[in-house]
Every structure is written in structure tokens, then in C-alpha cells.
KOLFI-200229 format. One record per residue: z, x, y of N, C-alpha, C in turn. Coordinates in steps of 0.2 Angstrom, whole numbers, plus 5000, padded with zeros to 4 digits. Atoms other than C-alpha are relative to their C-alpha. Example, Ala and Ser with C-alpha at 12.3 -4.5 7.8 and 13.67 -1.06 7.14 Angstrom:
BEGIN
500050044994503950624978500050045006
499949964994503650684995500349965005
END
This chain:
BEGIN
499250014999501048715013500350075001
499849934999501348915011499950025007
500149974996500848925028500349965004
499550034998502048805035500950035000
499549975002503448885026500050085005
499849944994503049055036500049975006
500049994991502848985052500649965002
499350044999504548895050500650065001
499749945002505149075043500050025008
500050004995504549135058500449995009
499650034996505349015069500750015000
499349965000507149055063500250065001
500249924998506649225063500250045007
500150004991506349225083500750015001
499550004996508149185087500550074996
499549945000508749355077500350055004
499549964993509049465092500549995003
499450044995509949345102500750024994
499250015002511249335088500250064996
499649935003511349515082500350045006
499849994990511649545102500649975002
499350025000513049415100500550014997
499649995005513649455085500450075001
499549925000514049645090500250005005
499250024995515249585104500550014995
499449995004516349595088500050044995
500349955008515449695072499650045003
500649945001514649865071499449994999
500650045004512849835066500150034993
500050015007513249905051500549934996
499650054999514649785049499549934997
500450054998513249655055499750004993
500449995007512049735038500349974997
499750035005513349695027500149934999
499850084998513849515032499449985001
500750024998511949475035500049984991
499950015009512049515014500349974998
499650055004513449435009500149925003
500050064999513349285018499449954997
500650035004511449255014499950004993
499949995006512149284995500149934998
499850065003513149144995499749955004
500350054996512249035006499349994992
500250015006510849064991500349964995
499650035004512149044978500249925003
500050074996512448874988499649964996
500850045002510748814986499950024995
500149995007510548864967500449934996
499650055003512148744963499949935002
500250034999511548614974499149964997
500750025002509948604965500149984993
500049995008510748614948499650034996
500249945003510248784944500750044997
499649945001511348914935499650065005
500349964999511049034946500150094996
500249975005510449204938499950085003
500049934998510749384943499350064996
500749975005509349524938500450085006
499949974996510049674946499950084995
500449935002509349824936499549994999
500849994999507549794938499750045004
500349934992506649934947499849995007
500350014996505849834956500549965004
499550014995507349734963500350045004
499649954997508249874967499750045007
500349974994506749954978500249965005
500150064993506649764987500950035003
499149994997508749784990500150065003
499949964995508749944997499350025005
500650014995506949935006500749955006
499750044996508049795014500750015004
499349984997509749865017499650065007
500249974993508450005028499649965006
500250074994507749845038500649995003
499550034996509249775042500550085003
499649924998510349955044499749995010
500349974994508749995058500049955004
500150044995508649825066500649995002
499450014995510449805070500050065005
499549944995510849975076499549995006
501050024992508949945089500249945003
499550054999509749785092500650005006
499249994997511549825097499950045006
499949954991511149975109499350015003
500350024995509649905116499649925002
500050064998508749755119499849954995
500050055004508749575111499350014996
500550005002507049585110499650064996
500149925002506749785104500049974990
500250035004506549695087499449984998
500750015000504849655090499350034997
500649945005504149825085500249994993
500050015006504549785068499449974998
500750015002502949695066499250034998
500650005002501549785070500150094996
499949955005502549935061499849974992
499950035006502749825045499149994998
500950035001500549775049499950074998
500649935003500049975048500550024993
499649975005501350005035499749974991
500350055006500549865022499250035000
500650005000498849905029500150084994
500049945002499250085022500250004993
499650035007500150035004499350004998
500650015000498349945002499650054999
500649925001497350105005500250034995
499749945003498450234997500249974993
499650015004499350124983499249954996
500450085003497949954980499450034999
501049984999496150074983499849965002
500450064996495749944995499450055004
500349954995494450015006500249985009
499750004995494850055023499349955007
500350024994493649955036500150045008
499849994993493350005055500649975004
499750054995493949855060500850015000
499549985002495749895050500350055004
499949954998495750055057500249995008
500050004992495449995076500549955000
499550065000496749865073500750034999
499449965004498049995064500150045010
499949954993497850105083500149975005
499650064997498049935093500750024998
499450035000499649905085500650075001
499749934998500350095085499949995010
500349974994499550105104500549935005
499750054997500749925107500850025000
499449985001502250005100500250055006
500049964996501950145112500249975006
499950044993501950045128500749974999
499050065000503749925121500350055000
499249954996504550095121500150045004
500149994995503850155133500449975007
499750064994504350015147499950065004
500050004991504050125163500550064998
499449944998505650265157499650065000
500149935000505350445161499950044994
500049975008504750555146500450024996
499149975004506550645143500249964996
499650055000507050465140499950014990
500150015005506350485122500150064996
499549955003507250645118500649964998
499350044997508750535120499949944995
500150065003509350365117499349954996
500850045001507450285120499950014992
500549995006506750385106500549984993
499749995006508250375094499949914997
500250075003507950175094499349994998
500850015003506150185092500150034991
499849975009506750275075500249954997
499950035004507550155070499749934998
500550075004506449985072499450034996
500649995007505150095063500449994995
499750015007506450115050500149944997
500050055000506649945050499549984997
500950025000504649905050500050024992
500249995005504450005036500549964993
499650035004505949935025499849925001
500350085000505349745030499350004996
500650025004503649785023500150024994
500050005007504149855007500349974997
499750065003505349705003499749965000
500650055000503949605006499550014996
500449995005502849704995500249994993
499550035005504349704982499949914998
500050085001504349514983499449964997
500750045003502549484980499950014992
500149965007502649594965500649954996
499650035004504049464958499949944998
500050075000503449314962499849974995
500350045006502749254948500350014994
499749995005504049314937500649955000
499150024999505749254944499949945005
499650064993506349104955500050025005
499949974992506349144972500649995002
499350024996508149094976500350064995
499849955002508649204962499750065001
500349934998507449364967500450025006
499949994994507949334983501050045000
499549995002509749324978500250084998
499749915003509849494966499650045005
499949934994509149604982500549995004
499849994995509949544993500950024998
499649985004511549574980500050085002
500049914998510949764980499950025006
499849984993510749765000500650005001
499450014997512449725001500350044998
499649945000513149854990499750065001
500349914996512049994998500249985008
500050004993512549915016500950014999
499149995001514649925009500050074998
500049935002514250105005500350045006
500349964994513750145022500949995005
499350024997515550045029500750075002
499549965000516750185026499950075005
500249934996515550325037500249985006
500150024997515750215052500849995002
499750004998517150195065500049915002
499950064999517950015069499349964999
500650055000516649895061500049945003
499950084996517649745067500650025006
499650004995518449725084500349925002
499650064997519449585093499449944998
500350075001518549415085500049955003
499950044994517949295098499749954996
500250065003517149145091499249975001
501149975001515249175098499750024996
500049935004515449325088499749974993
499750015006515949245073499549954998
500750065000514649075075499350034998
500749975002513249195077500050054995
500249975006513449295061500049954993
500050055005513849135052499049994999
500750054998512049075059499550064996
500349945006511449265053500049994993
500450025008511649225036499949964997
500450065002511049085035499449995002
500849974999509349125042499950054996
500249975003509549275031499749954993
500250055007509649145015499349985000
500750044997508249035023499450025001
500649954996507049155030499650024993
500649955003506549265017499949954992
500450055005506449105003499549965003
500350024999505549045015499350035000
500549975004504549195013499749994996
500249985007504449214995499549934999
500450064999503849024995499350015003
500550014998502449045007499850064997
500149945002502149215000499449994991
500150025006501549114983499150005002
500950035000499849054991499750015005
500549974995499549145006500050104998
499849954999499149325006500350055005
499549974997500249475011499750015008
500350004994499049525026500149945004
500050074997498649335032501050005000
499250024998500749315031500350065005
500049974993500949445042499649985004
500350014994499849395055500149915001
499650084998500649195053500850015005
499350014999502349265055500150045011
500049964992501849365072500149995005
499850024993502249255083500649995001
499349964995504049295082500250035005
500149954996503649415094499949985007
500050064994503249275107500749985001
499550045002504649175104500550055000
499649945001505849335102500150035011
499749984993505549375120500049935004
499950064994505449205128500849984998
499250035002507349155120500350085004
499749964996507749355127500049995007
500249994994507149315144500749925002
499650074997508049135145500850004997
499349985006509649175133500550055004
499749934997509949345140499950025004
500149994994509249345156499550094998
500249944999508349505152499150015001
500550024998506949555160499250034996
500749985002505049575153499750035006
500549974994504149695162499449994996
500750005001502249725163499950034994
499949965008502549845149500149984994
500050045010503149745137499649964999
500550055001501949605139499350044998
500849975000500349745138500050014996
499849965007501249815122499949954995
499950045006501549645115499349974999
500750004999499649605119499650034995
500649955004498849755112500550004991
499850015008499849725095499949934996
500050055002499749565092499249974999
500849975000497749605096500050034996
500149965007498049735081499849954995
499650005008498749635070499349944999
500550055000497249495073499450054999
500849985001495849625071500450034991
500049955007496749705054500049934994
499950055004497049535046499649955000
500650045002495549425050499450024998
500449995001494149425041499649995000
500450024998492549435045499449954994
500150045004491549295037499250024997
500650015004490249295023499350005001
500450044999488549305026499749954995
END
């Protein structure tokens, strides 16, 4: 069943671009960070009352508090990469988040490091290279190019350490209430960030406004949908379930947004999604 719930995750997931794309027709992406929080707060709190639960805050654990700011640096990186570039530039968040876990594991768990991990971790680096790549001239990555590839790393990296937070919880607390107290502390690290930023909200169109509803509510949905499969599959295997967002992420950019897929992006999306399958299958028993 955990492996049903991520690939549903996943599927909600996919349509993230498209509506951080719509949604900043009218919100900053910080803006976007924040209501991403408080919506998927109460959208939680929803579902807790609904169940007949009190629902139950925890917000000075250490470990909460990493998960909730690991994730305010997710979401911060993927709007602003989002906003001022393509729907689908969201993508590289996956095989950042695959070498990011792979390394956690080495450096934090003593796992030992396989070739095959190794040649998997240089695919998915080597996939990210080509998506932000696409064909621009070198300069380009002085510039804007390069400032966005900064940021879905930032992203990458903050997606998988809310991920590793999360597994580390699992077993103590509710998933709708863990879920709930980060995403509590995302919010008031993403209302910090509000006052630095110039017009978060502009003239309110009603796209705008549909598609940030829909945001928090795949915020809510998604990452309990996580923590859920997160129970009884492993962290590696749940990355490489959830990966075919990355599919799906540009077939809705391509038909949504009209935007085009070049040969670039497909070679990138290829050779990472090729990583993430040699870092997370395992070779079998003899």
C-alpha cells in the first residue's frame, strides 16, 4: 500500500509547476511559500477534525523544527525557479534530492558507497547539467540561468532533508500532526522572509487565486501522502517511485503551457532518471 500512496503523491505533485506558474500571475513566490504553509496547515487541521482527532502541535522538537525549515528552503527555491523560469525547471529537484540522500547515507548512516551508486549519483548530476543547460550560451550561467539552477538545488537539497526528518518521526508521532507542526514552522520562517520582499500580492485574478487554493491542498495531501508511504517503503525505493513526476511534470508543461521540450531536456530527463534507477535498484542476492 506505501507504494500506492507515493505514486498518487507523485501524481499531485506533477501538476506543481503549472500552478506555481499560475499562481504568480498574482503572488511573489515568497508570497506563494507562505500560503503554500498556511493553507496546507489548515487543510491538515481539516483532516484531523474530520477524523475526530484533537489535533496536536509539537513545535519545539529539534527535529521538527529542522523538517520545517529544510522545507521553507524547498519551497523559498522551487517558487522563485518556478516563477522566473519554466513550469517544468522543478524537475531538477529529484535527482538533487537522489544524490543528496545518497550522501546523508554515506557521511551520516556509514552505509558503504557501491560503484553502481556512485555511477548513478554522476548520471543524475550529469542530467541536471543538460536541463540547465538546454542549448544557452555559457555566459547565460553567470546570469539568470545560473541563479535558477541555485535555487532548485536549494530546493533539492531542502526536499530531501524534510524527507529524512520525516522518516526519523515516523514512528513516534501521527503523520497529520508531524506533518502539521513543520509545516507550522515553515510558515513562520517563510512570514519572516515577507517583509524583505517588494509587492507580494498584486491585482487578484481568480486563476491566480484557484491555483494557490489547489497549492495547499496538495501541500496538505502530498507530503501525508508521503509520510504514509514513507512507513513501509524505503527512503531510496520512495525516491525512485516518486520520479516519475518528472514525466508527467513536463507532459502537463508542454500541453498546459505550450512550452517547448527541447532535445536537451529530454537527454537530461533520460540520463537522471537513468541515475536515480541505477542508485536505488538493488542488485539481487545470489
Amino acid at each position: 500500500m506505501g507504494y500506492v500512496y507515493l505514486l498518487l503523491q507523485a501524481l499531485i505533485f506533477s501538476f506543481g509547476g503549472i500552478l506555481i506558474k499560475t499562481a504568480a500571475q498574482c503572488f511573489s513566490p515568497f508570497m506563494v511559500s507562505f500560503l503554500r504553509f498556511a493553507l496546507g496547515v489548515l487543510f491538515l487541521l481539516a483532516l484531523q477534525i474530520i477524523r475526530g482527532r484533537r489535533p496536536r502541535l509539537v513545535l519545539l522538537n529539534r527535529v521538527i523544527v529542522f523538517g520545517g525549515v529544510a522545507k521553507t528552503l524547498h519551497y523559498l527555491g522551487e517558487n522563485y525557479g518556478v516563477t522566473h523560469g519554466f513550469s517544468y525547471g522543478n524537475v531538477v529537484i529529484w535527482p538533487v534530492q537522489t544524490v543528496v540522500i545518497l550522501l546523508i547515507s554515506v557521511l551520516f548512516l556509514r552505509e558503504r558507497v557501491t560503484k553502481r551508486a556512485v555511477a548513478g549519483a554522476f548520471l543524475c548530476v550529469t542530467g541536471i547539467g543538460l536541463l540547465t543547460w538546454n542549448g544557452a550560451p555559457p555566459e547565460a550561467f553567470f546570469g539568470a540561468q545560473g541563479a535558477l539552477l541555485l535555487a532548485f538545488v536549494i530546493a533539492g537539497i531542502g526536499a530531501s532533508l524534510f524527507s529524512v526528518a520525516q522518516k526519523k518521526l515516523l514512528d513516534r508521532m501521527d503523520t497529520v500532526d508531524l506533518n502539521t507542526s513543520m509545516f507550522v514552522i515553515g510558515g513562520l520562517c517563510a512570514a519572516g522572509v515577507l517583509p524583505l520582499t517588494d509587492a507580494p500580492v498584486t491585482g487578484l485574478q481568480i486563476p491566480a487565486a484557484v491555483a494557490m487554493l489547489m497549492l495547499g491542498a496538495i501541500t496538505g495531501a502530498g507530503f501525508l501522502l508521503q509520510a504514509e508511504g514513507l512507513k513501509t517503503v524505503p527512503i531510496f525505493t520512495a525516491t525512485l517511485v516518486q520520479s516519475y513526476t518528472v514525466i508527467l511534470s513536463l507532459v502537463w508543461a508542454a500541453l498546459l503551457y505550450r512550452e517547448r521540450i527541447t532535445g536537451w531536456i529530454v537527454a537530461g530527463t533520460a540520463l537522471f532518471l537513468i541515475g536515480i534507477l541505477i542508485v536505488n535498484l538493488k542488485p539481487k542476492r545470489r
